[in-house]
N, C-alpha and C positions, 0 to 999 in steps of 0.2 A: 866719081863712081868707083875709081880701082880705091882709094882711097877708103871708103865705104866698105865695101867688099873685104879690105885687107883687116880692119877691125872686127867684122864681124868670124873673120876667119880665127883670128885669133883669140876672142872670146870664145867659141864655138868650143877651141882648144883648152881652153877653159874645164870645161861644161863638167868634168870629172873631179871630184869632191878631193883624187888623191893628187891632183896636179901636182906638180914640182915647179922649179925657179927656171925653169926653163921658159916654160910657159909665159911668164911675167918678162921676161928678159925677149922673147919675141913681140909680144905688144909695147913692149917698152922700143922696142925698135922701128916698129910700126908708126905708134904715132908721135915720135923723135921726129919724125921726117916729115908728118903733116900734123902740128901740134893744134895747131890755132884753130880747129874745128870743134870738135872736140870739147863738150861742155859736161855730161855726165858718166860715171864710170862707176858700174855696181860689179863686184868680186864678191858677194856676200856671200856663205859658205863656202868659199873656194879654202881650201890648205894651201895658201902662196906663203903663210908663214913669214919668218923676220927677212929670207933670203931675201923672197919674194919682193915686200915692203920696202927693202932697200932700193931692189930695182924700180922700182916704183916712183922713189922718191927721185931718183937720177931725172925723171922725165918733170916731178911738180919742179924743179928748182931750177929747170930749164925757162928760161928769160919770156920765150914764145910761148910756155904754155896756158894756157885759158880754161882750163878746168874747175867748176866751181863746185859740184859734188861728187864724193869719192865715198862710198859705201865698201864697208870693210871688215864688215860684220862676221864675228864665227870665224876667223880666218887665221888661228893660232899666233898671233899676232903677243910682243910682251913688251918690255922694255925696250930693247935693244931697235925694235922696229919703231918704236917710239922715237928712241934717238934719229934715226934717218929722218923719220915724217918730220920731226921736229927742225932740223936741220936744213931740207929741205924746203920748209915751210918759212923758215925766217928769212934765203934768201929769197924767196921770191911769196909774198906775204898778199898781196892784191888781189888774187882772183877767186880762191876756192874761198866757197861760202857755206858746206854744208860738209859735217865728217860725222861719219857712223863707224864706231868701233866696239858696238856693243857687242859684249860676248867673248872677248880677248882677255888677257890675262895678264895685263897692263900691270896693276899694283899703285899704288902711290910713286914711285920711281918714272912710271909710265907717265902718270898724269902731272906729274910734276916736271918735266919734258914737254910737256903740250902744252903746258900754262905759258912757258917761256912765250912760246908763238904768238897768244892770247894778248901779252903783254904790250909786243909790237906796234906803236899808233897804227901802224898800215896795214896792221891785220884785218880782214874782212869777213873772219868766220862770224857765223849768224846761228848755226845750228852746231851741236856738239851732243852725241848721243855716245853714255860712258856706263849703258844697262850693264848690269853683272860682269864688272871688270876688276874686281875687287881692290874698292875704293873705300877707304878710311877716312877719319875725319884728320888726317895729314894729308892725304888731299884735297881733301877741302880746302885745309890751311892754304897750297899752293893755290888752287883754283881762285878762292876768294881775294887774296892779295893783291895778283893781278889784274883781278875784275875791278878790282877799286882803282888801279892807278888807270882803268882802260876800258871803264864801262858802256863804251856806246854804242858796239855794238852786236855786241851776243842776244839773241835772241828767246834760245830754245836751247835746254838744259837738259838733261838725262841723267840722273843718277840712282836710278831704281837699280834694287838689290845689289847695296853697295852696304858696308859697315859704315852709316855716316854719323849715327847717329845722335843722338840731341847737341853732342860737341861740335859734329860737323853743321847741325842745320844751323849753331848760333852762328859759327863764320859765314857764312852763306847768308844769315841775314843782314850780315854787317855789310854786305853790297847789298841786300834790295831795298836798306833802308835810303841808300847813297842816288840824292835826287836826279844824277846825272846817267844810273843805271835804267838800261832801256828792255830789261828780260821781260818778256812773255807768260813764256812757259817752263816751269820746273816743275819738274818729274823727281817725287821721293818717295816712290812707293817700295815697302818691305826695305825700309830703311835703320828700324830699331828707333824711330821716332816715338815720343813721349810727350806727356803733357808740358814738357821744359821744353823740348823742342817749339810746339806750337806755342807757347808764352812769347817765344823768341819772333816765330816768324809775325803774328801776330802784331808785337811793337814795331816790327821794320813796316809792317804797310800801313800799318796805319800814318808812317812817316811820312812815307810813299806809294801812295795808294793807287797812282795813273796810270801804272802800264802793265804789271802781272795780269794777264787776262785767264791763266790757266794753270791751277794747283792741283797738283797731285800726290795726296798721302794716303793712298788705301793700304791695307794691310798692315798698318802700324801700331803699335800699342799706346793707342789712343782713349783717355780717361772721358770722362764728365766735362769737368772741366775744360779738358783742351778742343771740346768740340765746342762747347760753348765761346770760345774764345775765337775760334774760328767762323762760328754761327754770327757772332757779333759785327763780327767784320761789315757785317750788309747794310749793317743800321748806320756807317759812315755814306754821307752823301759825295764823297769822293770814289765810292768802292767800284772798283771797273773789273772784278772776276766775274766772267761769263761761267767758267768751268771751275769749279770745285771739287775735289773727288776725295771724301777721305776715310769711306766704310766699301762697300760693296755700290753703293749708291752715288750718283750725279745730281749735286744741290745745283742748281741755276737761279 
């Protein structure tokens, strides 16, 4: 119960959009001391920033801790806070299953730091949300690389309003054609996606057609062509997209 109490005390402390590293450095003390409970953690809008994030990471790379989502969203977060998560996440790679870092200011440096973790056989992220974090298709490069040497088990992709464009979505399909990759859901919406783009993702599923159940390319500068090529898809008797998304509209 004090245990309970002492978290919520501390988020509470939270609760103010202009927090400082203080704040992060008293729950980081908190649940230091009773780690092993303790399974989700949302900061979303908080400004804990890189200080913050570092104190953070003191607690993932702690041996006891059992945290499997960590929401981080909005939270001025860049590089540098990359380095700690990343750091932290490679010695101790097992537990958290879900990061949200949409809306931070990451770069390709940033994501190219995370991909390290990604690489890790014992890595156990499932979920990776990297909305408006301005990503390139040189992250991609990093992202992709490692998904290939490590694909089994990322689930759920997020790279909406990122610069990926059609460069990045060919890397990206060079894992979903890879039959040992096990992705779900990829998110590329207002991506600078082209009818080259969808040519590309296009030959990877049809490669591999069994697990992508959820695509998302609205907002992209999508031709004739690249919708038909996407439309086509359905006429594979392998084809297992539920969700499709790549106008304003939901194809099922």
């Amino acid at each position: 119960c004090f245990y309970v109490i002492s978290v919520f005390l501390s988020l509470y402390s939270l609760s103010d959009r202009g927090v400082t590293d203080k704040g992060c450095a008293a729950l980081t003390s908190v649940l230091r001391s009773n780690p092993s409970q303790l399974r989700d953690l949302d900061l979303n809008n908080k400004a804990i920033r890189d200080s913050g994030v570092k104190l953070l990471s003191v607690l993932l790379e702690y041996p006891r801790c059992k945290l499997e989502t960590l929401w981080l969203r909005d939270c001025g977060v860049t590089d540098e806070g990359c380095a700690a998560l990343s750091s932290a996440l490679r010695s101790n790679p097992s537990h958290l299953r879900d990061l949200d870092l949409t809306l931070n200011n990451l770069e390709d440096p940033g994501v190219t730091l995370l991909s390290a973790v990604l690489e890790d056989p014992h890595c156990k992220l499932e979920t990776l949300w990297l909305y408006n974090c301005g990503v390139t298709d040189e992250g991609c490069a990093a992202l992709s690389s490692v998904l290939r040497s490590n694909p089994s088990h990322l689930r759920d992709l997020d790279l909406s309003l990122n610069k990926v464009e059609d460069s990045g979505v060919t890397l990206l399909s060079a894992v979903l054609e890879d039959p040992h990759c096990k992705l779900e859901k990829l998110r590329l919406s207002n991506c600078g996606v082209t009818d080259e783009g969808c040519a590309a993702l296009s030959s990877a599923l049809r490669s591999n057609p069994s697990h992508l159940r959820d695509l998302r390319l609205s907002g992209n500068k999508l031709g004739d062509s690249g919708v038909k090529l996407l439309s086509d898809l359905r006429d594979d008797p392998h084809y297992k997209l539920k969700t499709l998304l790549y106008c304003e509209c939901i194809f099922t």
